[in-house]
C-alpha positions in Angstrom: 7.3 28.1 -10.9 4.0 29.4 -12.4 1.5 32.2 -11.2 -0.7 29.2 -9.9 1.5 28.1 -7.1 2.9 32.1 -6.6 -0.9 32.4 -5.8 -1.2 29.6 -3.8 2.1 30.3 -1.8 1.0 34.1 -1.0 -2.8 33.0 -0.2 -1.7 29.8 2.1 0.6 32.7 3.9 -2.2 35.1 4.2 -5.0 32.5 5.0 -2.9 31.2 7.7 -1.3 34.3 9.7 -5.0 36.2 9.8 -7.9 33.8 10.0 -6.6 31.0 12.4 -8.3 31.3 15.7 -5.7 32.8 17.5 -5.4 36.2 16.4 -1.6 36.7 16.5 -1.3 33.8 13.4 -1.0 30.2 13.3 2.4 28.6 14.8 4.4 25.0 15.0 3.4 23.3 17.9 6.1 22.7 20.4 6.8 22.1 24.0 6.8 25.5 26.4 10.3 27.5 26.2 11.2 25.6 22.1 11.0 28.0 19.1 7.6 28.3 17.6 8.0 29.2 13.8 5.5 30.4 11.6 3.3 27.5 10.3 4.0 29.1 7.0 7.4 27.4 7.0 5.3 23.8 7.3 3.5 24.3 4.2 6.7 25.5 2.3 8.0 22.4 3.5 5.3 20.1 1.9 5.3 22.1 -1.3 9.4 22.3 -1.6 9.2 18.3 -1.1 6.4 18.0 -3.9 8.2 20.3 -6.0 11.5 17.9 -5.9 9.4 15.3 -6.6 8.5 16.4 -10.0 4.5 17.2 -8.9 2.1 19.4 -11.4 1.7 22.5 -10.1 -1.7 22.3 -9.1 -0.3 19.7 -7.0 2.7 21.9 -5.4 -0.3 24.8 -5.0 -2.9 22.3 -2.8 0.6 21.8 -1.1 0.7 25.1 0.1 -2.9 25.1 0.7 -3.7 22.0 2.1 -4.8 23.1 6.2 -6.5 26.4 5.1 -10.2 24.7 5.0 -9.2 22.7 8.1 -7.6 25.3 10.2 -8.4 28.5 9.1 -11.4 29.9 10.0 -14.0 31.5 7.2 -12.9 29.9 4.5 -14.6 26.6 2.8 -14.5 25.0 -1.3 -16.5 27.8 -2.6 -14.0 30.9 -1.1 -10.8 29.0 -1.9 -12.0 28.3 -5.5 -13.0 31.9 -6.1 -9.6 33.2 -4.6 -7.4 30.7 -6.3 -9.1 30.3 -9.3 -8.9 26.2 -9.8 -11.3 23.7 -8.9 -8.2 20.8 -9.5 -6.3 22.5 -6.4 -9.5 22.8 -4.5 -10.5 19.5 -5.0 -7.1 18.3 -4.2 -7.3 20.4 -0.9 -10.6 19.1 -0.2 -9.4 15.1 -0.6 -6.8 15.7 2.4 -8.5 17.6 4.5 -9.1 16.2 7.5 -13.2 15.0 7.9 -15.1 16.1 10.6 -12.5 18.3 12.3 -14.8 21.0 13.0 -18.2 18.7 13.0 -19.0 18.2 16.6 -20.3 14.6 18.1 -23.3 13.3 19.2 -22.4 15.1 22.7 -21.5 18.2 21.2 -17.8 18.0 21.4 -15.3 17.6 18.3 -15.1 14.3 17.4 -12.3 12.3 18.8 -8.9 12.2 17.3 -9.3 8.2 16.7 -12.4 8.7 14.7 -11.4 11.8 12.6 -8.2 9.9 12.1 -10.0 6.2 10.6 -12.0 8.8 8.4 -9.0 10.6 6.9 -7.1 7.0 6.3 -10.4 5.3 4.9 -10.9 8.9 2.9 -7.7 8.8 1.5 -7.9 5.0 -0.1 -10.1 6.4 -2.3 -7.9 10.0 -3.1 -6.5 10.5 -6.3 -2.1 9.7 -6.3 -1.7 13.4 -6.2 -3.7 13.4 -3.0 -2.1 11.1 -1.6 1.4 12.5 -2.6 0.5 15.6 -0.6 -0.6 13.7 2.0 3.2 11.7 2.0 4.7 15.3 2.1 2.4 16.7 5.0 3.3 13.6 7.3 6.9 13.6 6.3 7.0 17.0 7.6 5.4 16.3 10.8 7.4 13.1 11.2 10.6 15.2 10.7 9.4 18.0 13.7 8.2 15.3 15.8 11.6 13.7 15.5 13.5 17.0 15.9 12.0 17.5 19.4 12.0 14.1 20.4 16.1 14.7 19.5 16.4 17.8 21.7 15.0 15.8 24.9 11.6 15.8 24.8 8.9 13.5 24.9 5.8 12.8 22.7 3.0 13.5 25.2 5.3 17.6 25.6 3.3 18.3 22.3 0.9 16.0 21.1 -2.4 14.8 22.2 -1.8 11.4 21.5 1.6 8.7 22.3 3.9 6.6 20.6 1.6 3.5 19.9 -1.2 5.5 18.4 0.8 8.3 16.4 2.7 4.4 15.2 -0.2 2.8 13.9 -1.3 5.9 12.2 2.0 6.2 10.3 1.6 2.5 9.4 -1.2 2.6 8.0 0.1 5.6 5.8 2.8 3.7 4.5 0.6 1.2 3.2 -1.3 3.9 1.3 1.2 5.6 0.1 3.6 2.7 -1.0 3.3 2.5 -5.2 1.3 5.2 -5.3 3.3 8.3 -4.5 6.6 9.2 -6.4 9.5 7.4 -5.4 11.4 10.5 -3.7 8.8 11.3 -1.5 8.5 7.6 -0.4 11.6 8.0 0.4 11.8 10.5 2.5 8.4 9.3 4.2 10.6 6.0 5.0 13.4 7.6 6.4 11.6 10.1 8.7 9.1 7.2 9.8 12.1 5.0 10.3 13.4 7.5 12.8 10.0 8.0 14.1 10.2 4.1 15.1 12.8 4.4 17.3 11.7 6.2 19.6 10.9 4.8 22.5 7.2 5.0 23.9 6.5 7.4 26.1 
């Protein structure tokens, strides 16, 4: 592992426990009373799963970084490039970040998840493969926590916004994206945590 992903790995960790919009850090989201970890441990997850699948470094490094324009507050391209030092991560960063996420509407609210949701799929058609693989590894990892509560008893609408059918033909639509595209271990694992995702039933 090379400076460029130490760097990224220690800046994602920083970013993301002081400048998220709750002052005590960013966590997991879960139902009331389930552990809450760090959402550190997310983006290690994402990078650890782009690292076993053989991705550049500058690759593995947007890993760790991929939410900090999206969800930490302060920091846009131009500050991430000057802390990190490559435009390849940043632009990576910038192909998966989610569009319009904090751009409000026409009636002054956040645009709704269903059109910020079409804009990252359509966006992403047009991403370089190592966007997309970092996008496969993100999803796989939220596929894997949804899964894990959905396990312990609780249902999809205890934690997310949105229910089965929706969060369904998101994942779908994923899959078709990232089929060919992305290497063949992260397919992989997308498949098998979607697969599980499948069967549960709607909520």
């Amino acid at each position: 592992m090379n400076d460029l992903v130490l760097n990224a790995m220690r800046l994602a960790e920083y970013a993301h426990r002081t400048h998220y919009k709750d002052p005590v850090g960013q966590f997991r989201k879960a139902p009331d009373g389930e552990d809450r970890p760090a959402y550190f441990l997310h983006l290690s997850e994402v990078a650890w799963m782009l690292n076993e699948a053989g991705c550049a470094d500058e690759t593995i490094a947007a890993g760790y970084l991929h939410d900090v324009i999206e969800d930490c507050e302060g920091w846009d391209k131009e500050r991430l490039a000057n802390e990190i030092g490559s435009d390849a991560v940043v632009d990576l960063v910038d192909w998966v970040t989610e569009p319009g996420k904090d751009q409000m509407n026409n009636a002054g609210r956040e645009a709704p998840w269903e059109e910020r949701n079409r804009a990252y799929i359509q966006r992403l058609a047009d991403a370089p493969d190592a966007a997309l693989a970092i996008s496969c590894a993100d999803k796989t990892s939220n596929l894997r926590d949804m899964v894990r509560l959905t396990d312990k008893g609780h249902t999809l609408d205890a934690f997310l916004s949105r229910g089965h059918a929706q969060q369904l033909k998101k994942f779908t639509e994923l899959d078709a994206l990232f089929a060919g595209r992305v290497p063949e271990t992260l397919l992989r694992r997308y498949r098998e945590a979607f697969g599980r995702f499948q069967a549960i039933e709607a909520a």
